[in-house]
C-alpha positions in Angstrom: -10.8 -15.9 -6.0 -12.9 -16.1 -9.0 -11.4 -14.0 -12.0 -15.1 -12.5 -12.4 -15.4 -12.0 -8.6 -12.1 -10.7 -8.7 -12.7 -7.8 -11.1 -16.0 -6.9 -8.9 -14.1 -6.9 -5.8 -11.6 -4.4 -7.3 -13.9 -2.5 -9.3 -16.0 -1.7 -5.9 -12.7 -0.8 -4.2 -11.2 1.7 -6.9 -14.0 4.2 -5.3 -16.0 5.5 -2.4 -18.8 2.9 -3.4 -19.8 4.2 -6.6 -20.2 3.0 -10.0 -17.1 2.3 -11.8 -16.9 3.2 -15.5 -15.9 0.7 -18.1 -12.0 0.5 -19.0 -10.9 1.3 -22.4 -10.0 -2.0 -24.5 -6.8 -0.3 -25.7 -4.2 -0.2 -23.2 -6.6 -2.0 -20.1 -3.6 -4.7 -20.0 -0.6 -2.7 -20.8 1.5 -3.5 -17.4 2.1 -7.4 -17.3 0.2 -9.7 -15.4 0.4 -9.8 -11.3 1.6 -13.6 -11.8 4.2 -12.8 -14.5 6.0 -9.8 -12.6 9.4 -11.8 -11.6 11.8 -9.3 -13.9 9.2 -6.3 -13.2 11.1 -3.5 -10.7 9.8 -0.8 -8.8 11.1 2.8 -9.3 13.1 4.4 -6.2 13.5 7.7 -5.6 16.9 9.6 -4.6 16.1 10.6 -1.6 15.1 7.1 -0.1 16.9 7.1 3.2 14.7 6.8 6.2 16.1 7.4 9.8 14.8 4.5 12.6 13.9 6.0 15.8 17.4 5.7 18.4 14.9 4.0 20.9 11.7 2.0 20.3 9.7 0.5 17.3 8.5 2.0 14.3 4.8 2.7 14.8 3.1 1.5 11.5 -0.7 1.9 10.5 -3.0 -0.4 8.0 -5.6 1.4 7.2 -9.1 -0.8 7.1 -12.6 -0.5 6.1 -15.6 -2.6 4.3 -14.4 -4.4 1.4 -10.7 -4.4 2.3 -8.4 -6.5 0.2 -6.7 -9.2 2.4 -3.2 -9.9 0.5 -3.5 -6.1 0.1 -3.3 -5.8 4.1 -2.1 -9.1 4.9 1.2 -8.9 2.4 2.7 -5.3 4.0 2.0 -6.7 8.0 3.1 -10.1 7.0 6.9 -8.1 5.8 6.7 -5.8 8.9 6.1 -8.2 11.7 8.7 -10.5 10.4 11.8 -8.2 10.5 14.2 -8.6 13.2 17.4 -7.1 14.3 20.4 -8.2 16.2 20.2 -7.6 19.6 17.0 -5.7 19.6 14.6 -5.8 22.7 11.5 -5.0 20.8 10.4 -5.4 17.4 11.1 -3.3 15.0 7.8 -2.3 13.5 4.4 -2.1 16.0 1.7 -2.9 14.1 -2.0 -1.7 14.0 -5.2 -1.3 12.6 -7.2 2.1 11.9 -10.5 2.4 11.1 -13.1 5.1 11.2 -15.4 3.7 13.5 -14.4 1.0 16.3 -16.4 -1.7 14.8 -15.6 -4.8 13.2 -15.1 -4.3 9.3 -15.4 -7.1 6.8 -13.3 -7.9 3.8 -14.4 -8.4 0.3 -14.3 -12.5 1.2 -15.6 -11.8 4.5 -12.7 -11.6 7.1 -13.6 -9.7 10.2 -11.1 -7.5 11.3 -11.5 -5.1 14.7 -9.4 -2.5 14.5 -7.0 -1.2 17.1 -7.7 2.9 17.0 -9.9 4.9 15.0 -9.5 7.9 13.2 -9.9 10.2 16.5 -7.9 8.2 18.6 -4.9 7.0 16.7 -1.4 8.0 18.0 1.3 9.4 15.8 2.2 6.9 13.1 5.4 7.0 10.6 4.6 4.8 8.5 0.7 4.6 6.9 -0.5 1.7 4.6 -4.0 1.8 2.1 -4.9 -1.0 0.9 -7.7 -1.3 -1.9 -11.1 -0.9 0.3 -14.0 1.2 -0.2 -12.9 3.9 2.6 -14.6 7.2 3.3 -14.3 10.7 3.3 -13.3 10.7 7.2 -10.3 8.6 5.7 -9.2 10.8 3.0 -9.5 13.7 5.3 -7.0 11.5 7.8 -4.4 11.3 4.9 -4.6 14.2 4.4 -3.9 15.4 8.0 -0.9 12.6 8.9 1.0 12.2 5.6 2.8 15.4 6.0 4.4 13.9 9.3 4.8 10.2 8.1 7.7 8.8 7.1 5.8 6.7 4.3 2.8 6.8 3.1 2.3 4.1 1.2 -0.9 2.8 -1.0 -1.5 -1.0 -2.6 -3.5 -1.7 -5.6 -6.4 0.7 -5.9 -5.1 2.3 -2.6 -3.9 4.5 -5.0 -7.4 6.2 -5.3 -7.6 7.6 -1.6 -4.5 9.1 -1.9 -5.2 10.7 -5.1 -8.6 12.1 -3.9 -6.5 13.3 -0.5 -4.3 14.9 -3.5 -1.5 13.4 -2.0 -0.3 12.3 -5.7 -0.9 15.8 -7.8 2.4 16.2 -10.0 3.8 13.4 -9.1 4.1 9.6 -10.3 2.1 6.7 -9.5 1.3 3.4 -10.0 -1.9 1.0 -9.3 -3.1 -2.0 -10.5 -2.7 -2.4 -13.9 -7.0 -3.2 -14.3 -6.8 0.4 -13.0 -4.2 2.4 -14.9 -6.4 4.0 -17.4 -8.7 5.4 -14.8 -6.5 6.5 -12.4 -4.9 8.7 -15.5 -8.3 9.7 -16.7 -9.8 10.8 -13.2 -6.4 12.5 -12.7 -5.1 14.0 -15.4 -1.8 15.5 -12.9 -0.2 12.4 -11.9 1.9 10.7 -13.9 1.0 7.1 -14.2 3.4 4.2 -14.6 3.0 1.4 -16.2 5.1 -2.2 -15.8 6.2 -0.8 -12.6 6.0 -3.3 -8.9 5.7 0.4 -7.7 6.8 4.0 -7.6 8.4 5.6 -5.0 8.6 9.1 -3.6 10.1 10.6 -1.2 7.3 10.8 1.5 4.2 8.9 -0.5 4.9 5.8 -2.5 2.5 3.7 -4.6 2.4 -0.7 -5.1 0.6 -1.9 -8.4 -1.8 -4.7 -7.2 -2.2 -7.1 -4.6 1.5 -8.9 -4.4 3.0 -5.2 -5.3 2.3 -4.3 -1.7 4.9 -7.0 -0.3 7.8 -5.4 -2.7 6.9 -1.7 -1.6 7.2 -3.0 2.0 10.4 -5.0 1.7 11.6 -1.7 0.2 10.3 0.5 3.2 12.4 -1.9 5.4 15.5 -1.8 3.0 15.1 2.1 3.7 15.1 2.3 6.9 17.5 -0.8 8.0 19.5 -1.5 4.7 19.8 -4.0 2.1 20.3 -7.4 4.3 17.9 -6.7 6.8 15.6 -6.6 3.6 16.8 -9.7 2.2 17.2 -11.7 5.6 13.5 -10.8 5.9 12.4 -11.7 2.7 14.4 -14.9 2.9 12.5 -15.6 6.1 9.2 -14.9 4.5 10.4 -18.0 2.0 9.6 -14.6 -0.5 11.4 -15.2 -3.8 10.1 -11.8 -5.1 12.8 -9.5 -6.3 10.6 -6.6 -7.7 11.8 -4.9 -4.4 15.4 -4.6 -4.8 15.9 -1.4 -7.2 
């Protein structure tokens, strides 16, 4: 993508559809670039055990709406779908789509997606993804509602905005795309922003910097749940030489 039409695409994602304010020169670039992150880690919390369920797959949710990233959505299900156990009979992750309306939605470059459940409709998910997208207040509502009960709730890039407006992040750290750093401290003053971070990790609700982030927060979600060389044997299978994930 264009850098220009890049910094459009993200700047219409970082909110509900309205105006973004320009960045302050001073401190705009702080975190390194997305394409120079290969010593960059992400920070883990303590308590990062996650329990798989004794019988079936882990039900996982991408959330989607009008100008949805692609590598933001695409990098998280791309990790997920390519796990695999020994001796499993179904995968370990089930995939979907959840949107607020059942029609197709378009990303930023104009992929059509149609998602599989709504907001009204969706079954009980453990994990929950947001990528950067210009969402809606039916969505932030939805966080609000499931993220007590997920496992992870987990944002990418300027994701990072729908779960500070659910006030999923108030008191607690965060990351986003480093373009976006000095807003998301500005707009909320509570969270503690990171900076030079592949992402931040809590407990229950966990933030990726931009775009490629997303794939190390997800190879760490699996790591969590399934260990270290399930990670790695994924990642390795992915051809993903990435190592921002192992913290």
């Amino acid at each position: 993508m264009h850098s220009m039409n890049r910094r459009r695409f993200l700047t219409a994602t970082a909110t509900l559809g309205s105006a973004m304010a320009t960045l302050p020169a001073t401190g705009a670039f702080s975190a390194p670039n997305e394409s120079n992150t290969s010593e960059v880690k992400g920070l883990a919390t303590e308590k990062s055990k996650l329990t798989p369920p004794a019988h079936g797959s882990i039900p996982v949710a991408i959330l989607i709406s009008e100008n949805l990233n692609v590598i933001d959505f695409s990098g998280p299900w791309g990790v997920f779908e390519s796990v695999s156990l020994p001796d499993a009979t179904e995968p370990p992750f089930r995939l979907c789509t959840v949107s607020e309306k059942s029609d197709v939605v378009i990303s930023g470059s104009g992929l059509k997606l149609m998602p599989h459940y709504t907001f009204a409709n969706v079954p009980e998910m453990k994990v929950v993804v947001i990528p950067a997208q210009k969402g809606s207040d039916a969505m932030i509502e939805w966080l609000r509602k499931v993220a007590p009960s997920a496992d992870v709730t987990m944002s990418v890039c300027t994701g990072a905005f729908k779960l500070a407006k659910a006030g999923l992040l108030s008191g607690k750290a965060a990351t986003t795309h480093h373009e976006f750093l000095d807003k998301l401290q500005k707009e909320y003053p509570d969270i503690q922003v990171k900076r030079g971070v592949r992402f931040v990790e809590g407990e229950k609700i966990s933030t990726a910097g931009g775009l490629t982030s997303g794939t190390d927060l997800a190879l760490r979600v699996v790591e969590r749940y399934f260990g270290r060389d399930v990670a790695q044997t994924t990642a390795t299978y992915m051809e993903y030489q990435g190592k921002g994930w192992i913290v």
